[in-house]
N, C-alpha and C positions, 0 to 999 in steps of 0.2 A: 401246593404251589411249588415250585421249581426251587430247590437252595440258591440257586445262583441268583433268581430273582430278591429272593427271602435276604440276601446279603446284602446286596445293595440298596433294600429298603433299609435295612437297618444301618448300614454305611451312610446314608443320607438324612436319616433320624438322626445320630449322632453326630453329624454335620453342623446341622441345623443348629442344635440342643448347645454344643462348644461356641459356635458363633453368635445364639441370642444373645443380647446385649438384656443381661440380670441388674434391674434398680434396686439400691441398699441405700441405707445409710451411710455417708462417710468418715462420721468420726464413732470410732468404736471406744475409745476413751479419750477425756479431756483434761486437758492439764490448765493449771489454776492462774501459773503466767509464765511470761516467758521472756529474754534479753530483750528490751525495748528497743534495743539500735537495730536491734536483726530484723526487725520489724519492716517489709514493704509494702505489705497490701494485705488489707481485709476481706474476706471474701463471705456473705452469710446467706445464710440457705434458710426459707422458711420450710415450714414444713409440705410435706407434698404427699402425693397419695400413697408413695413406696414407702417412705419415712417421715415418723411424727413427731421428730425434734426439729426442733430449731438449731441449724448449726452453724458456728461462726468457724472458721478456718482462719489460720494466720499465714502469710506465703513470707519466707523468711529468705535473706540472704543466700545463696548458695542455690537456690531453689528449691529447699525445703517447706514443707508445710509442718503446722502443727494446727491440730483441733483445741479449741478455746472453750473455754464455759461461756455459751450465749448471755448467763443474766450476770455473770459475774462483774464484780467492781474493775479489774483491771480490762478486763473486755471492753467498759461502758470509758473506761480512761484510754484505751487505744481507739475507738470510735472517735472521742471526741479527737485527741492528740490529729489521728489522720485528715478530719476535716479541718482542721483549723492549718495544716501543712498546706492542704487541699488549695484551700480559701490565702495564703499566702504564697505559693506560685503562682495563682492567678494573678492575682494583686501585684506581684513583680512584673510577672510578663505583660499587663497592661500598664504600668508605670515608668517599664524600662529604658523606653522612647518616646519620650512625651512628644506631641507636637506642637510645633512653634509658630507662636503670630500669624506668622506668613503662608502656613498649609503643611508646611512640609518637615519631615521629620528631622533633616538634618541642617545645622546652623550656615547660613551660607554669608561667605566675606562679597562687603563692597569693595570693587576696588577703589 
Protein backbone atom coordinates (compact mmCIF):
# COMPACT_ATOMS: atom_id res chain seq x y z
CA UNK A 1 0.00 0.00 0.00
CA UNK A 2 1.32 3.57 -0.92
CA UNK A 3 2.78 5.43 2.65
CA UNK A 4 0.89 8.37 1.81
CA UNK A 5 -2.23 6.36 1.77
CA UNK A 6 -1.10 4.25 4.88
CA UNK A 7 -0.80 7.85 6.65
CA UNK A 8 -3.85 9.17 6.22
CA UNK A 9 -5.42 6.11 7.22
CA UNK A 10 -3.73 6.33 10.30
CA UNK A 11 -4.25 10.16 10.54
CA UNK A 12 -8.06 9.54 10.54
CA UNK A 13 -7.92 6.56 12.93
CA UNK A 14 -6.43 8.75 15.34
CA UNK A 15 -9.06 11.26 14.49
CA UNK A 16 -11.71 9.38 15.20
CA UNK A 17 -10.05 7.59 18.35
CA UNK A 18 -9.40 11.76 20.12
CA UNK A 19 -12.91 12.61 19.09
CA UNK A 20 -15.07 9.32 20.48
CA UNK A 21 -16.94 10.46 23.15
CA UNK A 22 -15.35 7.65 26.14
CA UNK A 23 -18.33 6.83 28.98
CA UNK A 24 -16.71 6.70 32.67
CA UNK A 25 -17.82 7.14 35.75
CA UNK A 26 -17.73 10.62 37.15
CA UNK A 27 -17.06 10.71 40.57
CA UNK A 28 -13.58 9.03 41.20
CA UNK A 29 -13.67 9.79 44.81
CA UNK A 30 -16.47 11.02 47.26
CA UNK A 31 -16.23 13.26 49.98
CA UNK A 32 -18.58 12.61 53.12
CA UNK A 33 -19.86 16.44 53.26
CA UNK A 34 -19.65 19.52 52.29
CA UNK A 35 -20.50 23.62 53.28
CA UNK A 36 -24.41 23.34 53.12
CA UNK A 37 -24.87 27.03 52.01
CA UNK A 38 -22.67 26.34 48.81
CA UNK A 39 -25.18 23.90 48.16
CA UNK A 40 -27.38 24.59 44.73
CA UNK A 41 -28.29 21.58 43.16
CA UNK A 42 -28.20 17.94 43.39
CA UNK A 43 -27.63 16.08 40.60
CA UNK A 44 -27.69 11.91 40.83
CA UNK A 45 -26.85 9.31 38.44
CA UNK A 46 -28.04 5.77 38.69
CA UNK A 47 -26.08 3.31 37.54
CA UNK A 48 -25.74 2.84 33.72
CA UNK A 49 -24.09 0.36 31.62
CA UNK A 50 -20.50 2.34 31.48
CA UNK A 51 -20.73 2.72 35.22
CA UNK A 52 -22.12 0.80 38.21
CA UNK A 53 -22.27 3.23 40.99
CA UNK A 54 -24.75 5.28 42.00
CA UNK A 55 -23.58 8.71 41.75
CA UNK A 56 -24.77 11.87 43.56
CA UNK A 57 -22.87 15.10 42.50
CA UNK A 58 -23.28 18.31 44.41
CA UNK A 59 -23.17 21.68 42.02
CA UNK A 60 -21.85 24.23 44.30
CA UNK A 61 -21.52 28.06 44.26
CA UNK A 62 -19.01 29.27 42.10
CA UNK A 63 -19.84 26.40 39.73
CA UNK A 64 -18.07 23.92 41.16
CA UNK A 65 -19.07 20.34 41.76
CA UNK A 66 -18.20 17.99 44.30
CA UNK A 67 -19.05 14.05 44.19
CA UNK A 68 -21.16 12.94 47.35
CA UNK A 69 -21.52 9.49 48.96
CA UNK A 70 -24.93 8.36 47.38
CA UNK A 71 -26.02 6.36 50.77
CA UNK A 72 -24.66 8.58 52.90
CA UNK A 73 -26.58 10.51 55.87
CA UNK A 74 -25.62 14.09 54.89
CA UNK A 75 -26.51 13.09 51.17
CA UNK A 76 -29.99 11.68 52.37
CA UNK A 77 -30.17 15.33 54.62
CA UNK A 78 -29.31 17.56 51.30
CA UNK A 79 -32.07 15.47 49.33
CA UNK A 80 -34.44 16.08 51.82
CA UNK A 81 -33.26 20.01 52.70
CA UNK A 82 -33.50 20.59 48.53
CA UNK A 83 -36.98 19.26 48.24
CA UNK A 84 -38.45 20.90 50.85
CA UNK A 85 -36.61 24.55 49.43
CA UNK A 86 -38.15 22.88 46.14
CA UNK A 87 -41.69 22.46 47.71
CA UNK A 88 -41.47 26.15 49.25
CA UNK A 89 -40.72 28.24 46.09
CA UNK A 90 -43.43 26.75 44.72
CA UNK A 91 -45.78 27.48 47.52
CA UNK A 92 -44.52 31.33 47.45
CA UNK A 93 -44.91 31.65 43.94
CA UNK A 94 -48.45 30.36 44.06
CA UNK A 95 -49.37 32.39 47.14
CA UNK A 96 -47.65 35.53 46.23
CA UNK A 97 -50.64 36.91 44.26
CA UNK A 98 -53.55 35.46 45.46
CA UNK A 99 -56.70 36.30 43.57
CA UNK A 100 -59.32 38.38 44.73
CA UNK A 101 -63.42 38.01 44.90
CA UNK A 102 -63.71 39.62 41.96
CA UNK A 103 -61.21 37.55 39.23
CA UNK A 104 -58.51 39.46 39.28
CA UNK A 105 -55.18 39.71 40.83
CA UNK A 106 -54.98 43.21 41.72
CA UNK A 107 -57.10 45.23 44.40
CA UNK A 108 -59.20 47.65 42.38
CA UNK A 109 -60.59 51.31 44.11
CA UNK A 110 -64.33 52.40 43.69
CA UNK A 111 -64.52 55.54 43.12
Amino acid sequence: MNPVIRCFILLACMVIYTSAVRFHCLCVKTNKTVKPSLIIELKEYKARPYCSKHEAIAILKGNRSVCLDPRGKFTEKVRRYLAMREKGAKMKLTTEHPQLSNGTSRPTVNP
